[in-house]
C-alpha positions in Angstrom: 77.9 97.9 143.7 75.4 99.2 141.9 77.0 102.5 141.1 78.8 102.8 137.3 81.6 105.0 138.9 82.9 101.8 140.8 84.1 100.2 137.8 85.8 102.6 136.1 89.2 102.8 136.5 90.4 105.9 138.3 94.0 107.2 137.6 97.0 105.8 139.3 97.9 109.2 141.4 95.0 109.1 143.1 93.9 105.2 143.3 97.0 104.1 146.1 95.0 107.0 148.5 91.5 106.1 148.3 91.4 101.9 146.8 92.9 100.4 150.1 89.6 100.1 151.4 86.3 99.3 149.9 83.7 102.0 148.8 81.4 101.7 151.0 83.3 101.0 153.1 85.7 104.1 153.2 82.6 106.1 153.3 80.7 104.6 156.3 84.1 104.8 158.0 84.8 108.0 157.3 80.7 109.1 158.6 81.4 107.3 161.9 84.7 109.2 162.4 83.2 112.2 161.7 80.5 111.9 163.4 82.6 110.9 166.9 84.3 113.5 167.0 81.5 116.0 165.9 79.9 114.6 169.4 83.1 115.0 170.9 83.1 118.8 169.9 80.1 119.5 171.2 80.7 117.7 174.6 84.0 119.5 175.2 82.3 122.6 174.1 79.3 122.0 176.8 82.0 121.2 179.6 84.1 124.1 178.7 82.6 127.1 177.0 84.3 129.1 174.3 83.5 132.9 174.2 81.4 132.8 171.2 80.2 128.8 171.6 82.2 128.0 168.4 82.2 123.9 169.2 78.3 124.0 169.1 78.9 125.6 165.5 81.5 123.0 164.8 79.7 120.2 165.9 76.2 120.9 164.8 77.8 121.6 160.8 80.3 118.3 161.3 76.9 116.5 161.9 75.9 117.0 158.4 79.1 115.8 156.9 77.9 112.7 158.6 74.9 112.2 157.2 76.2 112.7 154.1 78.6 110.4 154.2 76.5 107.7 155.6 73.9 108.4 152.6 77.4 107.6 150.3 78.0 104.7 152.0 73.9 103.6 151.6 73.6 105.2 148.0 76.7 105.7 145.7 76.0 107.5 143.3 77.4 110.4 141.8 75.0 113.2 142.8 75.8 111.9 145.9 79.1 111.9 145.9 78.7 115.5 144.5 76.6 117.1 147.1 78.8 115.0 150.1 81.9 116.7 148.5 80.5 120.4 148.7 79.1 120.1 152.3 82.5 118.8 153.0 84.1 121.5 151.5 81.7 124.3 153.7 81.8 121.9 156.9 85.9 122.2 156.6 85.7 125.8 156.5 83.7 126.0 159.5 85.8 123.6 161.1 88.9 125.2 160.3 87.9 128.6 161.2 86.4 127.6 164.4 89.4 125.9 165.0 91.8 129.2 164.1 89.2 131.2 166.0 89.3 129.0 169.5 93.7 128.2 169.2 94.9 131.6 168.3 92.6 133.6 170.3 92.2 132.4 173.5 95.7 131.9 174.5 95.3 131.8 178.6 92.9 128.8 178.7 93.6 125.5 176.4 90.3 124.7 174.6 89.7 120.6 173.9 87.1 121.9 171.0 90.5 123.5 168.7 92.1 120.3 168.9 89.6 118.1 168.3 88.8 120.8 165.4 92.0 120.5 163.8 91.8 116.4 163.8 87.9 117.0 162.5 89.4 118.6 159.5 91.8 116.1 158.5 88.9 114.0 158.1 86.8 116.3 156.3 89.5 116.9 153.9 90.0 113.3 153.1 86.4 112.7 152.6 85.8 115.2 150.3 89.0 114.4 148.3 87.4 110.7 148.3 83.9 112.0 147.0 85.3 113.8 144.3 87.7 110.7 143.4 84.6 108.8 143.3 82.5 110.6 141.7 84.7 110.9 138.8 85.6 114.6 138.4 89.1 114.8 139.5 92.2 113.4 137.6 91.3 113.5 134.1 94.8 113.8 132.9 96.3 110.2 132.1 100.3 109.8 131.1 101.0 108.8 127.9 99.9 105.9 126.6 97.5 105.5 128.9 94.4 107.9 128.0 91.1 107.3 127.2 90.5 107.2 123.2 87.4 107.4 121.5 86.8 105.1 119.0 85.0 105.9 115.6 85.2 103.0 114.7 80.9 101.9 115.1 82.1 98.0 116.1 83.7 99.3 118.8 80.6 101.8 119.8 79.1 100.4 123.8 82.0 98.6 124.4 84.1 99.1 128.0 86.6 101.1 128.1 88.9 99.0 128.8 88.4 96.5 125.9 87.9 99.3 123.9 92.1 100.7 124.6 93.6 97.1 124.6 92.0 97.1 121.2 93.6 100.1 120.2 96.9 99.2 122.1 97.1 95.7 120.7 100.2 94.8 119.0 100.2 93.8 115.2 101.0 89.8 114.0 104.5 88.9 113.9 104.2 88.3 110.2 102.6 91.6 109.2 104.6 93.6 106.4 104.3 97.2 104.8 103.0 97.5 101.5 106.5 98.9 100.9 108.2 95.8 102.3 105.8 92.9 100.7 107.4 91.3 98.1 107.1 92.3 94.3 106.0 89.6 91.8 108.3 89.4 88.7 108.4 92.2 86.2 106.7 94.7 88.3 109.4 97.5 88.2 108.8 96.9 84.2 105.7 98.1 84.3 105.0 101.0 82.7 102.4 103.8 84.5 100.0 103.7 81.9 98.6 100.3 81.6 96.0 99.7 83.3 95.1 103.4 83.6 92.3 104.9 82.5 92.7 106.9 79.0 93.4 110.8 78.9 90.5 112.5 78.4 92.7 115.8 76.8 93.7 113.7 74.2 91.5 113.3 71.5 90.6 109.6 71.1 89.4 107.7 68.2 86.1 105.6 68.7 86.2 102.4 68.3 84.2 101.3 65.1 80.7 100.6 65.9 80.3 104.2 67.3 79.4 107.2 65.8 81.5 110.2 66.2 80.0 113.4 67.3 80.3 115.0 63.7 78.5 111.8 61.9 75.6 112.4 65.0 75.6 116.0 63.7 75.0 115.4 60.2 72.5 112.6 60.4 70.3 114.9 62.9 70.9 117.8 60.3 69.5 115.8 57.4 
């Protein structure tokens, strides 16, 4: 797969739904199914009218669903996942309100387009739930322990995710100690604070000899 998206690891809520089957796969399914039953709708609806020809509406909006899954299945990419999931999203309100429209309103005649209406959306549902799973903009929350971290550290800059939290997550040696809990060489609770400090600079200090003080610079500039 040439898509980036198909290698990154989606959250474990989401991946037992939509990882059973392959991409591509899933979405070339998904168009055929889709696009059965959107010729199913508008066959029933030819061989038994509705009042206002709602399976022709049905149909003829289902049929871009399918297109738009097969162009997933031909081209994953996110854009593409993207736009599949919003015609989904319209096509399943079509579909559910043709199918609402054709149940609940006609009650003396059974219509075969509400039925096959109410199974259509199922499958929009599930296809759009899929492009938005693919397409990376759903499940962004990870449990503990488990979340994305970005690195500052600049070694670890365009490396995988992946490698870069096993990094992070990687346990240290069995022989590492504290600074606290490294062992002290003799005498060192004996030593003082202030050797090996630097001196206090509101004391005055002598100068060595060698150096001129500040009044002996004064005088000789003076005479």
């Amino acid at each position: 797969m040439t898509f980036e998206a198909s290698i990154q690891p989606h959250c474990s809520c989401c991946s037992s739904w939509f990882n059973a089957i392959d991409q591509q796969r899933r979405h070339f399914c998904l168009g055929l199914l889709i696009g059965c039953f959107s010729s199913g709708i508008i066959i029933a609806e030819f061989r038994q009218p509705s009042p206002l020809y709602t399976g022709y509406w049905v149909g003829g909006s289902d049929c871009l669903a399918t297109t738009s899954a097969i162009v997933c299945a031909l081209k994953p990419h996110r854009f593409a996942f993207i736009g599949a999931a919003l015609t989904d999203a319209i096509c399943s309100v079509i579909t559910c309100a043709g199918g609402i429209q054709v149940l609940a309103t006609q009650k003396t005649n059974i219509f075969t387009t509400g039925w096959l209406s109410t199974v259509q959306l199922i499958f929009l549902l599930y296809h759009c739930c899929s492009c938005v799973i693919d397409a990376d903009a759903l499940c962004r929350f990870r449990p503990f322990g488990r979340g994305q971290t970005v690195s500052s550290n600049p070694s670890s800059q365009g490396l995988p995710i992946q490698s870069t939290n096993r990094r992070a997550q990687q346990r240290p040696p069995s022989d590492f100690r504290l600074p606290d809990e490294a062992p002290k060489l003799p005498g060192y609770f004996d030593l003082t604070r202030d050797e090996g400090l630097p001196p206090d600079y509101s004391k005055v200090n002598t100068a060595p000899p060698g150096y001129e003080t500040q009044e002996q610079a004064t005088s000789e500039a003076a005479g």
